[in-house]
C-alpha positions as CSV (number, residue, x, y, z in Angstrom):
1,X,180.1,134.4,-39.6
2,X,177.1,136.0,-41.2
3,X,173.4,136.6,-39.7
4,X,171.3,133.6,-39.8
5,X,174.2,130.8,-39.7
6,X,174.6,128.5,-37.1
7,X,177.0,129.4,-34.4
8,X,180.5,127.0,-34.8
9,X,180.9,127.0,-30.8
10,X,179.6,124.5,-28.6
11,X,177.5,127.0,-26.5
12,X,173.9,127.2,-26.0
13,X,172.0,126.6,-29.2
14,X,169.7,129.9,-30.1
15,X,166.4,129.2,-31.0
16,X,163.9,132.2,-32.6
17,X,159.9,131.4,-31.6
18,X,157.5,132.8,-34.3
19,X,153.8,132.7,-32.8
20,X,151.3,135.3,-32.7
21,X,150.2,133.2,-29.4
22,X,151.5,134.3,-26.2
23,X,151.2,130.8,-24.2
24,X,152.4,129.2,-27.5
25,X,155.7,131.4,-27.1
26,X,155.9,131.0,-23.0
27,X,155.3,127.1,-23.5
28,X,158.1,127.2,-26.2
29,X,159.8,129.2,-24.3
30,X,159.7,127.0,-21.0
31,X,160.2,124.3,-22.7
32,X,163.2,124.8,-24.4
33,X,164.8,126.8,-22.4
34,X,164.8,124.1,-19.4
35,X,166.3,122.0,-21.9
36,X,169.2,124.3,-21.9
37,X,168.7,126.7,-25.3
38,X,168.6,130.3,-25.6
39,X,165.3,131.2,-27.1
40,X,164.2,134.8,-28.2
41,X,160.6,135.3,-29.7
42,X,158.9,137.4,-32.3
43,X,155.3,138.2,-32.9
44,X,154.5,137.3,-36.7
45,X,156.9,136.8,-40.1
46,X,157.5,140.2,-40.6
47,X,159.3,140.2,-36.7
48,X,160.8,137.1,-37.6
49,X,162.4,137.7,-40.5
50,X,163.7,141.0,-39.0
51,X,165.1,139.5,-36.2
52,X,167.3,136.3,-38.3
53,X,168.2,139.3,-40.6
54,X,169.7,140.8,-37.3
55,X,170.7,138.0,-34.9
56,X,172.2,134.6,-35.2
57,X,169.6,131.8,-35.0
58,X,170.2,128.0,-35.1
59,X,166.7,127.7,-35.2
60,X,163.6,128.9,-36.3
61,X,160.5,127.6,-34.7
62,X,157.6,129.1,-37.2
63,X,153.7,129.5,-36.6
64,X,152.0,129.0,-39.9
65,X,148.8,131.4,-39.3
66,X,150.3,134.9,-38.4
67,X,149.0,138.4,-38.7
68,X,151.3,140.5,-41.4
69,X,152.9,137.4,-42.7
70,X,152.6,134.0,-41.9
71,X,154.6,131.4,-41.5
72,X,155.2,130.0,-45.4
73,X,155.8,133.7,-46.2
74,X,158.7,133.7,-43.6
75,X,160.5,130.4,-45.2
76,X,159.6,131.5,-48.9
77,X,161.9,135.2,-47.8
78,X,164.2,133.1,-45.9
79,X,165.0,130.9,-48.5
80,X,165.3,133.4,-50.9
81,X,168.2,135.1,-49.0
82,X,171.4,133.4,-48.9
83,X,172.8,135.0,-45.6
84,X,170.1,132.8,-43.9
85,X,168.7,130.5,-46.6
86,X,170.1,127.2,-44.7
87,X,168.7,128.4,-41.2
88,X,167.2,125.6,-40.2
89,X,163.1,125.8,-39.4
90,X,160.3,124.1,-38.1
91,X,156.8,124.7,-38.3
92,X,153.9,124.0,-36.1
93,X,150.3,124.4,-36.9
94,X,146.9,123.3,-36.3
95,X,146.8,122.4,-39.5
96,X,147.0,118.6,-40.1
97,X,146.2,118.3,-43.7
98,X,148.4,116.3,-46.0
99,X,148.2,119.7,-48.1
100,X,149.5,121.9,-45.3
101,X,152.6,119.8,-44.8
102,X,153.2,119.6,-48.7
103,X,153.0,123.5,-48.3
104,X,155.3,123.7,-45.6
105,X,157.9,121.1,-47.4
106,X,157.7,123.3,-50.6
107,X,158.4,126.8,-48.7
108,X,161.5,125.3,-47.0
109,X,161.0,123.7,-43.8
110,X,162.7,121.0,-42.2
111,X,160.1,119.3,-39.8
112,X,156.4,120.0,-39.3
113,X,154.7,119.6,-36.2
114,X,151.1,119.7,-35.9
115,X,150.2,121.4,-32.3
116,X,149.5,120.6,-29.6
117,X,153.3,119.5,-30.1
118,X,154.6,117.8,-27.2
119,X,157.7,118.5,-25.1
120,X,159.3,115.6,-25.6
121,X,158.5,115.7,-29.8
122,X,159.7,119.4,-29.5
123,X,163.0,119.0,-27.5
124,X,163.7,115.5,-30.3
125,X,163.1,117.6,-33.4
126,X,165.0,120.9,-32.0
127,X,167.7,118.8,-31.3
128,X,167.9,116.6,-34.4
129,X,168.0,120.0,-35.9
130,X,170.5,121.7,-34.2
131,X,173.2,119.0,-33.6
132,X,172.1,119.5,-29.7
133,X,173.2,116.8,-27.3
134,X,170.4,115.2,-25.6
């Protein structure tokens, strides 16, 4: 198994936060860890990327306004790299603009949230994504 691909045993799902925001990584964090994932967190794209590079991810959960490289960035290099170009990623964002989501559909993500995401919208679209049982 290469860096990046999703895990073929049943065990905890891995998820990597991207977020610049502290209590947007501890409320990730919280939340999905109660849930039962393993979550691990990075401070902007350049972190992020680094880390998948490194570690195995089922998840990315990706900021769109980061210091260094934001969150598009990320998903452009990520799809570019075919060790982790199907690690599957979300974004979240403040932005709620038809445009942002067109932007975040044509750099590779799977979902987009627009925050203040709720737990229960969170823990449905992590788990859609990661084959997670309810």
């Amino acid at each position: 198994m290469t860096a990046g691909t999703v895990p073929s045993s049943a065990g905890p799902r891995r998820i990597l936060v991207v977020d610049d925001a502290t209590t947007v990584r501890l409320y990730y964090r919280q939340t999905l860890e109660a849930a039962g994932f393993e979550v691990e967190e990075a401070l902007n794209g350049v972190e992020g990327l680094e880390k998948i590079l490194a570690g195995r991810f089922d998840l990315a959960l990706v900021d769109v306004n980061m210091p260094q490289m934001d969150g598009f960035s990320l998903l452009h290099a990520l799809r570019r790299t075919p060790e982790v170009g199907g690690l599957p990623a979300m974004i979240t964002s403040t932005e709620a603009a038809a445009s942002d989501r067109d932007a975040a559909r044509d750099a590779g993500a799977n979902f987009y949230l627009v925050k203040p995401v709720q737990p229960e919208d969170l823990l449905l679209h992590v788990r859609l994504l990661t084959g997670a049982a309810a």
